[in-house]
C-alpha positions in Angstrom: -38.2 -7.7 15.0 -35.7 -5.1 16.2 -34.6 -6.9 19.0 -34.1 -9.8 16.6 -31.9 -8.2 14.3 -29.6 -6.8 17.2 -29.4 -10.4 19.0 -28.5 -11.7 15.4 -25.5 -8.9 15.1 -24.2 -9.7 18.6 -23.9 -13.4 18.0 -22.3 -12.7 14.6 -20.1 -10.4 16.2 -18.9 -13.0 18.7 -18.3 -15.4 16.4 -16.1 -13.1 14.2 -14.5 -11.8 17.6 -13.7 -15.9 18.9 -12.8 -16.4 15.0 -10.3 -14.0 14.7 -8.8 -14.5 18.3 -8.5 -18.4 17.9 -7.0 -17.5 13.7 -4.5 -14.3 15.2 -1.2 -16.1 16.7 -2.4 -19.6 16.5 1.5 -20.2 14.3 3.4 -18.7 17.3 1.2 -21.0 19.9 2.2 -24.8 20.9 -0.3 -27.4 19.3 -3.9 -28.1 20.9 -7.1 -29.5 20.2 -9.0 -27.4 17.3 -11.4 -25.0 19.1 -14.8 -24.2 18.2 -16.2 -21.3 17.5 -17.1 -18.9 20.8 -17.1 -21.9 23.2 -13.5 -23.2 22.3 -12.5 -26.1 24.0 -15.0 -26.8 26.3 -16.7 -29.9 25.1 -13.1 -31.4 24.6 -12.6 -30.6 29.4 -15.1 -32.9 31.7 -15.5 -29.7 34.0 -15.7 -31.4 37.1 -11.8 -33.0 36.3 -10.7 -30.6 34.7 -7.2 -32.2 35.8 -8.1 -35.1 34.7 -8.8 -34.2 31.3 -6.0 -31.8 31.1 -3.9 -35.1 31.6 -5.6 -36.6 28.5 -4.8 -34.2 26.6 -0.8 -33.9 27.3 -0.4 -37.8 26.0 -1.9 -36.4 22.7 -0.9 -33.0 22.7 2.5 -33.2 24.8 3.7 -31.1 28.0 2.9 -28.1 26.7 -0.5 -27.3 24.2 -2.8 -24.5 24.0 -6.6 -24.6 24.8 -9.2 -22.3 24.3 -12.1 -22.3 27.4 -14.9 -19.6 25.5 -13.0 -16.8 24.2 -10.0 -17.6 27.1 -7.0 -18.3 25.4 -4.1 -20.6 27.6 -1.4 -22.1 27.1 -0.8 -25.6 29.5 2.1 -27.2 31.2 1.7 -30.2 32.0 4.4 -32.8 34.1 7.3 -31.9 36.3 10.4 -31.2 33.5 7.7 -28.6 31.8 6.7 -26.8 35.3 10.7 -26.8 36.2 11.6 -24.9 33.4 8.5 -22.0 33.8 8.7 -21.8 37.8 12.1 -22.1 38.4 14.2 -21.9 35.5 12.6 -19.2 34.2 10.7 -17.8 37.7 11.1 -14.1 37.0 9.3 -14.7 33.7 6.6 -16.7 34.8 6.0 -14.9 38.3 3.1 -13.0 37.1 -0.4 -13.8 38.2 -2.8 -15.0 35.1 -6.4 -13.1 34.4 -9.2 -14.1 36.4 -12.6 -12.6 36.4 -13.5 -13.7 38.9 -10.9 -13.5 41.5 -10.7 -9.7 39.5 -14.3 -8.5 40.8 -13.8 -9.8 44.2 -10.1 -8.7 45.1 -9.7 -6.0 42.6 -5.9 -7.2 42.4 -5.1 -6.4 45.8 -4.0 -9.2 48.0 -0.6 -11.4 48.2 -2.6 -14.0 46.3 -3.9 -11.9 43.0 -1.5 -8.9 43.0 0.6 -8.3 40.1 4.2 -5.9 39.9 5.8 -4.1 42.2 2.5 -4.1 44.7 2.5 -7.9 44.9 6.9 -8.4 44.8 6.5 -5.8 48.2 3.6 -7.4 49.8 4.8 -10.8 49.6 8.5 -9.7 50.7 7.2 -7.9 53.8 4.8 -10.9 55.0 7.7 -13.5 54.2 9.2 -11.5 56.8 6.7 -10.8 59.0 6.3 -14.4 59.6 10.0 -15.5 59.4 10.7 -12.8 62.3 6.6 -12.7 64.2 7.3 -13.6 68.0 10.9 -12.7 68.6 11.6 -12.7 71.9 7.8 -13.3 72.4 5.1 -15.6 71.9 6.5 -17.6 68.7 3.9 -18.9 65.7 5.4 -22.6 66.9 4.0 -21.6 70.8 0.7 -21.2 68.8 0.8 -23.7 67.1 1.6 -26.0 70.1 -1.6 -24.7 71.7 -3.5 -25.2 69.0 -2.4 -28.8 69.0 -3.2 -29.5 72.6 -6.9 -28.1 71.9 -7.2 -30.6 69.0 -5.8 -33.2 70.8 -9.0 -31.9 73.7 -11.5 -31.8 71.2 -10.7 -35.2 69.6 -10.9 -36.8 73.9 -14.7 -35.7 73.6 -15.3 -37.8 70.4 -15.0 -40.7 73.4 -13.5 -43.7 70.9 -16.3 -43.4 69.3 -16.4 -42.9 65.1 -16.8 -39.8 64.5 -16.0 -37.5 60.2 -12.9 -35.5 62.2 -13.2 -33.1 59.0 -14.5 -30.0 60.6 -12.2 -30.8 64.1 -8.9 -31.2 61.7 -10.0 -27.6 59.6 -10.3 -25.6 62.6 -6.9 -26.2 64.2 -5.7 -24.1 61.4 -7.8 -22.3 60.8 -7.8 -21.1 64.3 -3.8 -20.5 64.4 -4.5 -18.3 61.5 -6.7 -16.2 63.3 -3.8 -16.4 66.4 -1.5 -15.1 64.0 -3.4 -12.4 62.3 -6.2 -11.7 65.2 -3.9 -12.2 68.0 -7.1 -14.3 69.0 -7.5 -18.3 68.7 -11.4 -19.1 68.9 -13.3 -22.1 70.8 -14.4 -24.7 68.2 -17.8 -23.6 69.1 -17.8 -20.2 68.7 -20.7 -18.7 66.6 -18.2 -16.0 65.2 -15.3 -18.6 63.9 -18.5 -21.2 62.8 -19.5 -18.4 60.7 -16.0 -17.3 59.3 -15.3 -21.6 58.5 -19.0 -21.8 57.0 -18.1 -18.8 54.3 -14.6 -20.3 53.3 -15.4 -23.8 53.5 -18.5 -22.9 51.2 -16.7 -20.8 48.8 -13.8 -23.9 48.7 -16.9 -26.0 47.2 -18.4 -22.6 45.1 -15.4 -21.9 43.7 -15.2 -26.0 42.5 -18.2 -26.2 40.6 -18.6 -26.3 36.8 -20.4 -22.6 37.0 -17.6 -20.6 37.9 -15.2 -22.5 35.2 -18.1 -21.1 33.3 -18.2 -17.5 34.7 -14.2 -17.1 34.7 -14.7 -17.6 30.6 -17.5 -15.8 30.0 -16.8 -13.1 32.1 -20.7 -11.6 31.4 -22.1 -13.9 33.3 -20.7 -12.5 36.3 -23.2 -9.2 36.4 -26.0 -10.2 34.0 -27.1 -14.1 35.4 -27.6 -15.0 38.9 -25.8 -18.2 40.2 -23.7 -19.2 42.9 -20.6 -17.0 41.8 -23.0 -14.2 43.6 -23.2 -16.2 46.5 -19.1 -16.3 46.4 -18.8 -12.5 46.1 -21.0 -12.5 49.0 -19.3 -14.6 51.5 -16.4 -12.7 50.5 -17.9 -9.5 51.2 -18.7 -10.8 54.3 -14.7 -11.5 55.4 -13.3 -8.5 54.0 -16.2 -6.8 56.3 -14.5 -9.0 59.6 -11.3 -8.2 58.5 -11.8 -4.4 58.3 -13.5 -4.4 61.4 -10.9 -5.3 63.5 -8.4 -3.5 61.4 -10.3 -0.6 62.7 -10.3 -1.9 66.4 -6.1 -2.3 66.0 -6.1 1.1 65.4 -7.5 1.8 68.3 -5.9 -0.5 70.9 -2.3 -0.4 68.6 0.8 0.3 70.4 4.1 0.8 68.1 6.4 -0.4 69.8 4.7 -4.0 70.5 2.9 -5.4 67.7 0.9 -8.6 68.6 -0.2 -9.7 65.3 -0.1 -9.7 61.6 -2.7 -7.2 61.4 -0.4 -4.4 63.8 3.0 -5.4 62.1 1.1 -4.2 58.9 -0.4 -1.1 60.2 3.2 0.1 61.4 4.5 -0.9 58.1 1.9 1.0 55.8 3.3 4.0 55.4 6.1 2.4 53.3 3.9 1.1 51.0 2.6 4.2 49.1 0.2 3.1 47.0 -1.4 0.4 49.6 -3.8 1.2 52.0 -6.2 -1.0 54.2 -8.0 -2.7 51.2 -5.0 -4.8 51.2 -6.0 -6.2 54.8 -9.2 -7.4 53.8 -6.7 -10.1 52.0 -4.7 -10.8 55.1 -5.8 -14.1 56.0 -4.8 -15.2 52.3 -0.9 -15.0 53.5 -2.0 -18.0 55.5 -4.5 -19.8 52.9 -1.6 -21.9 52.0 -1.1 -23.7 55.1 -4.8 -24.0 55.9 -5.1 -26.1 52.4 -2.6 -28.1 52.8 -2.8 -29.1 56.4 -6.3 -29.7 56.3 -5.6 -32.5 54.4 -4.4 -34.5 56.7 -7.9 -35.3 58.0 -7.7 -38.4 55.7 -8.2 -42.3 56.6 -4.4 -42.9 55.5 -3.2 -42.1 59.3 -4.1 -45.5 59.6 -1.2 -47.1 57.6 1.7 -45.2 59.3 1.1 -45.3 62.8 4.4 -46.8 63.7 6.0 -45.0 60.7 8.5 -41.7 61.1 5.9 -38.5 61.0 7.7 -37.4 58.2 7.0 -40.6 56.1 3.3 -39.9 56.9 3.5 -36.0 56.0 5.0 -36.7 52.9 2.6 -39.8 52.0 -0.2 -37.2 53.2 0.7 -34.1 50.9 1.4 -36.5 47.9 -1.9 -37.8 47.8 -3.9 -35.0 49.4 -3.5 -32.7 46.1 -5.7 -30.0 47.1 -5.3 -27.3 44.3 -5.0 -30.1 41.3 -5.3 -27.1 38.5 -1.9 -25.4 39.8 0.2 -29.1 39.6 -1.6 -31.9 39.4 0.5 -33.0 36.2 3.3 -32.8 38.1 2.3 -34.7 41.1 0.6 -37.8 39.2 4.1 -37.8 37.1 4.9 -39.8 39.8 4.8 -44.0 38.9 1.1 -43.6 38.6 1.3 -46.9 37.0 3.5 -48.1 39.9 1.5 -47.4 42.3 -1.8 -48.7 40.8 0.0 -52.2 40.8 1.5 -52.0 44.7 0.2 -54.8 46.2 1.0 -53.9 49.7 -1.1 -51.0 51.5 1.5 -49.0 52.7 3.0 -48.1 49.1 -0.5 -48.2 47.7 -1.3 -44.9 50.4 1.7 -43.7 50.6 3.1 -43.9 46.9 6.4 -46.1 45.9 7.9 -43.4 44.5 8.4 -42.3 48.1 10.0 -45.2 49.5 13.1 -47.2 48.9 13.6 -51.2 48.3 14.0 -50.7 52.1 10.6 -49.1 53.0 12.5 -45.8 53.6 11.7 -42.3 52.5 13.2 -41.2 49.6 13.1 -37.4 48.1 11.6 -36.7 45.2 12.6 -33.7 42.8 8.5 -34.2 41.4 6.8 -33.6 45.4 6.1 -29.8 44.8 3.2 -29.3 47.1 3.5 -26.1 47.5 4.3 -25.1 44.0 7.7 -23.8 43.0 9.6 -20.9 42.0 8.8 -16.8 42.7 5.3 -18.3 43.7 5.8 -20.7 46.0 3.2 -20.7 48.9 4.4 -18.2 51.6 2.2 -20.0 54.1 4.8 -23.5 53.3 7.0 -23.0 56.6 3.6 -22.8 58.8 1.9 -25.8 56.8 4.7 -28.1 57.6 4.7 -26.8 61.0 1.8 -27.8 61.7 1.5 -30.7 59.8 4.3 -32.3 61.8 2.6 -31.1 65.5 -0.8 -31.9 65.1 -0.5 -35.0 63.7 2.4 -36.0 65.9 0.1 -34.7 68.9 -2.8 -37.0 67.7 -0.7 -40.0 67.1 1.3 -39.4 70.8 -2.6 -39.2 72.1 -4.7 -41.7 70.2 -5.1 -44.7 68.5 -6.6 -44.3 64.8 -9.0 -47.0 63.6 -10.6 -47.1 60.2 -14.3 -48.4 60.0 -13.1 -50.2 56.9 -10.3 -52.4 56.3 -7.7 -50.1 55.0 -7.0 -51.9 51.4 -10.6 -50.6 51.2 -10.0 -46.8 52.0 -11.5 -45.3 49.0 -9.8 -41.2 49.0 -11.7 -40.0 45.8 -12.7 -36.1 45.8 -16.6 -35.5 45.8 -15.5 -32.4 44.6 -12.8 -32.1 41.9 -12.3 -28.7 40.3 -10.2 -25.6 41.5 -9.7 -27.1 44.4 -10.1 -31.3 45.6 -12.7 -31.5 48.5 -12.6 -34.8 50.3 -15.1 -37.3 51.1 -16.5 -37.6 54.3 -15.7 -40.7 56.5 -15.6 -42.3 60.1 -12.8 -42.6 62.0 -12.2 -43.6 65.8 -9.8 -41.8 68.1 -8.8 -44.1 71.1 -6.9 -42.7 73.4 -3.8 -44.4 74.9 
């Protein structure tokens, strides 16, 4: 009976804690869907598109409306004008990095990704820097690159013509330039160490999609008191920060100061200038670089197919346009563009590549609403190594091979099987003749 009566005066005292949190502000807040009581909003969000629904609601609601996800209050912009004005007109306002539970336990607001203030503003300016300057007057990031691009190009020659899902191939070029860059080591494709590292990430790509964590990022309890696979999450990143740290340890050792070779020993020289950093900020390293990995992993997709004989620009824009990987961060933004144009385009090239991209002429045109990297004080400080290697690996593959779909093309069918913080692709066949 006891127990009763102290599970009744919890559950009233959450519903008079989500009452007066959705009743306190709600006049100085844009316009929204009414919550309900403790759970908010949720009913109102299909959890596996949250995009999608967020869309919905911006016809009723307009660009910018306020949800409520459990006791989570947030406000959402939605299409390019209302991003513009946060992330760049206002940038220093909106440069801060939003609450997350989650991202909270396992990173503990360390990290270029989840850091806040002053720690994240000098972080962020000495990587920038790191990688604008790494390899002067030695091995440049484009010299690893290029390497890595001639081992995919190798890899793909075993496949033989024959169809084969290029998905794990196409994620471990760079993948594997990220572990140049920070490791001063690039791994075969077989290599039980990097198949481990890929397994973790990939997995916690796909962990950190799923309905469960939405769940566990707005009710926070969940985290320590159920079991699920956010524990599994916590666990894989355990598991990098351990590799990290390790060799942080063994670039102690081996450092010299006068010749850095990576990421990792460019840090280590620089620490002492950061005084409240120490090497918990390592075990976040590789997330400098989890830009570029994102983005140019994407490019694994049947649409080569339609640009073969097209400028590799055309295709890298056509590639990144449709390839939204993050859709919560600007998914309004990118399907601001002539969704309803492009849903009509007859011809294949415009239907894969997007009209809005191309001219009367069939020529690339620029588009103030491509923001593939985001925009403003957080833009993605991997976005000068994405494009990089965007452009030489799939310039290498398309000097090397010929690409044929198992399907006609009009039938390429692109849609996520996964589809919440992040998009993950579906798997397909593809051939890789060589020419």
């Amino acid at each position: 009976m006891d127990s009763l009566v102290v599970l009744v005066l919890c559950l009233s005292c959450l519903l008079l804690l989500s009452l007066w949190r959705q009743s306190s502000g709600r006049g100085k807040l844009p316009p929204g869907p009414t919550p309900l009581p403790v759970i908010g909003n949720i009913l109102q969000i299909d959890i596996k598109d949250v995009s999608k629904s967020l869309t919905n609601l911006s016809k009723v609601y307009g660009p910018v409306f306020t949800l409520y996800f459990g006791l989570e209050r947030m406000v959402v912009l939605h299409g390019y004008e209302a991003v513009k004005e946060a992330l760049i007109d206002l940038g220093e306002e909106f440069s801060g990095r939003g609450h997350n539970p989650l991202a909270d336990r396992a990173n503990r607001g360390f990290g270029i990704v989840f850091s806040n203030g002053k720690r994240w503003k000098e972080i962020r300016r000495f990587s920038l820097m790191t990688l604008r300057n790494f390899g002067m007057g030695k091995r440049s990031i484009e010299d690893r690159v290029q390497e890595e691009a001639r081992c995919l190009v190798e890899e793909l020659r075993k496949t033989n013509g024959s169809p084969c899902d290029p998905t794990f191939i196409l994620g471990c070029a760079p993948c594997n330039v990220i572990c140049s860059i920070v490791f001063h080591k690039r791994f075969d494709y077989k290599d039980q160490q990097f198949l481990n590292l890929m397994e973790k990430l990939n997995e916690n790509i796909k962990i950190a999609s799923s309905p469960w964590i939405q769940i566990c990022n707005n009710f926070p309890l969940f985290i320590d008191y159920f079991p699920g696979p956010h524990n599994k999450l916590l666990k894989n990143i355990a598991f990098v920060k351990s590799y990290v740290l390790e060799k942080v340890k063994e670039h102690q050792e081996s450092m010299d100061m006068s010749n850095p070779r990576d990421f990792i020993d460019c840090f280590l020289i620089k620490m002492e200038k950061f005084e409240y950093l120490g090497g918990e900020v390592l075990q976040d390293g590789c997330a400098v670089h989890s830009g570029s990995r994102a983005h140019t992993s994407m490019t694994g997709r049947p649409r080569f197919q339609v640009s073969m004989n097209k400028a590799h620009w055309e295709l890298q824009a056509g590639s990144l346009r449709a390839g939204n990987r993050l859709r919560l961060g600007l998914s309004g933004v990118l399907s601001s563009l002539s969704n309803s144009a492009e849903a009509e385009a007859s011809n294949t090239e415009k239907r894969l590549i997007g009209p809005t991209f191309l001219d009367e002429g069939g020529n690339f045109k620029k588009s103030n609403y491509f923001m593939p990297f985001s925009a403003g004080k957080r833009i993605c400080a991997g976005e000068a190594l994405a494009r990089m290697e965007l452009f030489l690996f799939l310039t290498s593959i398309l000097q090397n091979f010929n690409l044929k779909s198992l399907v006609d093309p009009k039938d390429l069918d692109t849609t996520p099987v996964v589809n919440g913080f992040a998009s993950v692709p579906p798997f397909y066949q593809l051939c890789f003749i060589p020419v």
